[in-house]
C-alpha positions in Angstrom: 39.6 -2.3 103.7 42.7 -1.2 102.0 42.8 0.5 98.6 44.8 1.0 95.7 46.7 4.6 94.6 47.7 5.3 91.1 49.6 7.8 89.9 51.4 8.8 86.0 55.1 8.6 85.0 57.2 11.7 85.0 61.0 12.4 84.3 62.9 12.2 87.3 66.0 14.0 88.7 69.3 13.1 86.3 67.2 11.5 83.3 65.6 8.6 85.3 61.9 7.6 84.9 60.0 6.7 88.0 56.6 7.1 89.0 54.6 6.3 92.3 54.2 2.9 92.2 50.6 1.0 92.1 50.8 -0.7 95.8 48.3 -1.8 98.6 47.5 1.5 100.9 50.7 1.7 103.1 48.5 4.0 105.3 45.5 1.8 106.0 44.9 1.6 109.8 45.1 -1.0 111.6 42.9 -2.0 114.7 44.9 -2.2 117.8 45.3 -6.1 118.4 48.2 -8.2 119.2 49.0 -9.5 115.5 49.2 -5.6 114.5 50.7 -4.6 117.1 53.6 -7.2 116.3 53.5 -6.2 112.8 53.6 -2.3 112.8 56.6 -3.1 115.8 58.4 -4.9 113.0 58.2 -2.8 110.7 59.1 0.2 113.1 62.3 -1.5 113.8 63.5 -1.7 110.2 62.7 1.4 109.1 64.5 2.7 112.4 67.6 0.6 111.9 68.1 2.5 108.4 68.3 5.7 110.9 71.1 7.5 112.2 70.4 8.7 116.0 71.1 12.2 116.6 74.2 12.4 118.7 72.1 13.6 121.5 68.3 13.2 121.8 66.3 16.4 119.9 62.8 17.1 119.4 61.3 17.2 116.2 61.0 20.0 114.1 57.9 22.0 112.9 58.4 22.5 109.1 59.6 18.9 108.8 56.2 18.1 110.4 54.3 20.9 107.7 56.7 19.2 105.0 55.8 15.9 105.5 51.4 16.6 106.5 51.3 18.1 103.2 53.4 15.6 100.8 51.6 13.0 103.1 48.2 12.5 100.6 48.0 9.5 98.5 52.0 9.0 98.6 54.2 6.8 100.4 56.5 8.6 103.1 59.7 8.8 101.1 58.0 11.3 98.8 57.9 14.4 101.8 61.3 13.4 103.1 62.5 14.0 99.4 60.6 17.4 99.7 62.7 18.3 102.8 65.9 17.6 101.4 65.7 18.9 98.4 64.1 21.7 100.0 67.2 21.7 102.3 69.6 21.6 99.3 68.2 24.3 97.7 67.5 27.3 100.3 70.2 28.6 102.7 68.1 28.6 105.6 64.7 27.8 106.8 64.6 31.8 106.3 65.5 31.8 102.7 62.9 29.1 102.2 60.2 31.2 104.3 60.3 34.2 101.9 60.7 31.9 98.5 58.1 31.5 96.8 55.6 28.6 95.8 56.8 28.0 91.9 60.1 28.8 93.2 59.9 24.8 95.3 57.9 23.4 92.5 60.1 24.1 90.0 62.5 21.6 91.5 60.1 19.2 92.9 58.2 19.0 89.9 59.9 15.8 88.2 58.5 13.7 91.2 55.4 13.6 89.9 53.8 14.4 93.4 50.2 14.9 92.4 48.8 19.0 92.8 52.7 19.8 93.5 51.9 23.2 92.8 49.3 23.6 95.4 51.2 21.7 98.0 53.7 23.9 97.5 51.4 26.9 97.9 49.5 25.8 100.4 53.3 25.1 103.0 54.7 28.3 101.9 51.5 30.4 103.2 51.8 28.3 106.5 54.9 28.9 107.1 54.7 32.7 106.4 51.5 32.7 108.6 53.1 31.2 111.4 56.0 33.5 111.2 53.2 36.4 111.1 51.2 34.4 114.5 54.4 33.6 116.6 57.6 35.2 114.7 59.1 32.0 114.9 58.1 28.2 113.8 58.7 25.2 116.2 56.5 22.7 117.8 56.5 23.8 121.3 53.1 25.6 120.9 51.8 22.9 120.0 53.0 20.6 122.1 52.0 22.6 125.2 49.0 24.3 123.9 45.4 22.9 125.0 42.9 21.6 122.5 41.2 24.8 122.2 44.4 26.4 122.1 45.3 24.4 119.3 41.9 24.8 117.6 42.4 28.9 118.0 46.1 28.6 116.1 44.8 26.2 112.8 41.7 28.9 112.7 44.2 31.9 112.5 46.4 29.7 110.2 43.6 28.5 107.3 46.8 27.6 105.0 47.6 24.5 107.2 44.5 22.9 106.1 42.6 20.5 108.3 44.2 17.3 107.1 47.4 18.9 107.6 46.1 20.3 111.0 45.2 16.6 112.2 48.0 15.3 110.9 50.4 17.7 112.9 48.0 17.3 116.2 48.7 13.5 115.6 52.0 14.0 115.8 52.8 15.9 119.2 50.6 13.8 120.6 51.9 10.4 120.0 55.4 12.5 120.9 53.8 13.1 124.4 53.1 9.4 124.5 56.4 8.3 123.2 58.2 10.2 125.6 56.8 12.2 128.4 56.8 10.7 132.3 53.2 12.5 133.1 50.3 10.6 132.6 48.9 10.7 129.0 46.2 8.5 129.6 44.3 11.4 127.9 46.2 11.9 125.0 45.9 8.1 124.5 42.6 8.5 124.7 42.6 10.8 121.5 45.2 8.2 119.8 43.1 6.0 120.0 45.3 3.9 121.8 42.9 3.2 125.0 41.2 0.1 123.4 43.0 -3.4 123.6 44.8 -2.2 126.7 47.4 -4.9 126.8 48.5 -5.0 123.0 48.0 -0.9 123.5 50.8 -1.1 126.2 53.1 -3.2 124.4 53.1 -1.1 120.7 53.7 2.2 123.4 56.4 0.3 125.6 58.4 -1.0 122.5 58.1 1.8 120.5 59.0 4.0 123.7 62.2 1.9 123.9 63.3 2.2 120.1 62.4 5.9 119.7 64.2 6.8 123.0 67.8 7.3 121.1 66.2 9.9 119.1 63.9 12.2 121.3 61.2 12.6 118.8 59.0 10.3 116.6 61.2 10.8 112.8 59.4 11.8 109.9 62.6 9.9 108.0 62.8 6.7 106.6 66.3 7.2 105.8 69.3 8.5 107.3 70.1 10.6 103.6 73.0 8.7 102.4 73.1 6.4 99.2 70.6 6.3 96.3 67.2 8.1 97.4 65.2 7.2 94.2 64.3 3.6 95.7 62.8 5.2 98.9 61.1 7.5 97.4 59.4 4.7 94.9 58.9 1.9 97.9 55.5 2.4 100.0 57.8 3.0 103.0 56.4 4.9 105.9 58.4 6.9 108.6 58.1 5.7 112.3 55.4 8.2 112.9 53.1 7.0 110.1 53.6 3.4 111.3 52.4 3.8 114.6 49.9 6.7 113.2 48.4 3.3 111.5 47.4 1.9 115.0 45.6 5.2 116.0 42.8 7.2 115.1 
């Protein structure tokens, strides 16, 4: 059963008032049948047709993936990409932002209204700087390749990530490998929760597989970053990844 979010007003960027707005959980899961199936496909395609395709197919990135696992709680999707572009705006580099820190990104995320900012912001900057201190380097190719007690041996030497954050990132490079490799992931499926209804199953992965293909990852965007921002960030709009999170476990 779906359920309702809350949250207070606050002043927003330039004078504007906003505040999350009281909607229907956007992230609710859905069982995998053929009415959902059509629905979340739907829905995929709009929010991918306010995209911009990379000029050549990439792979998604790491700390958009932290970004957006821990802006992801109780808020719609356009809150975390706000986070990464104003994060983006503000810091150089992904270097600059790695040695900032946490008041440093709350102070200019703190209009949004974002509910324990200040500890979400706490909470990325340690990950990042404990990923930097695991691997010297942050990208999602460990984790891609990495087996699950790999992946269970980097969240327990990273404690920042969380484990919401963890499953929500483990989520993520795994509906990637669905999306997009040509080895059998009948496994992986498995873990999606995308084995059930095998028919409807097929159809949300060979759809999807066809939309996405342009891009070579599954975008944490639900916008391509031009024109107003203050609308997507108020809307219960949810990148492609937390639509077709909604049909898995």
């Amino acid at each position: 059963m779906s359920t309702k979010k809350k949250s207070t007003k606050s002043k927003a960027r330039g004078g504007d008032k906003h505040a999350i707005a009281e909607v229907e959980d956007p992230r609710a899961p859905l069982e995998v049948t053929p009415k959902n199936v059509e629905l979340v496909l739907g829905e995929l395609s709009d929010v991918l047709a306010a995209l911009r395709p990379p000029e050549a197919p990439d792979r998604g990135d790491l700390v958009d993936a932290l970004i957006h696992g821990h802006f992801l709680a109780g808020l719609p999707c356009g809150y975390a990409q706000e986070v990464r572009d104003r994060i983006a705006e503000e810091f150089v580099d992904r270097n600059e932002f790695r040695l900032a820190e946490a008041f440093e990104t709350y102070e200019f995320l703190q209009d949004l209204g974002i509910p324990d900012c200040l500890d979400r912001c706490r909470a990325l900057q340690l990950s990042v700087q404990e990923i930097y201190n695991d691997q010297n380097d942050v990208n999602l190719d460990y984790l891609r390749e990495a087996s699950i007690s790999e992946r269970k041996s980097f969240f327990q030497r990273i404690p920042a990530i969380g484990p919401e954050v963890a499953a929500f990132l483990v989520a993520y490079v795994d509906l990637e490998e669905v999306m997009f490799s040509d080895r059998s992931t009948t496994r992986t499926r498995a873990r999606l929760g995308l084995d059930g209804d095998g028919k409807a199953a097929d159809q949300l992965i060979d759809k999807a597989r066809e939309m996405l293909a342009p891009f070579g990852h599954v975008p944490l965007r639900v916008h391509s970053g031009t024109g107003p921002r203050k609308a997507v960030v108020t809307k219960p709009v949810l990148s492609p990844a937390c639509l077709l999170m909604r049909v898995s476990k």
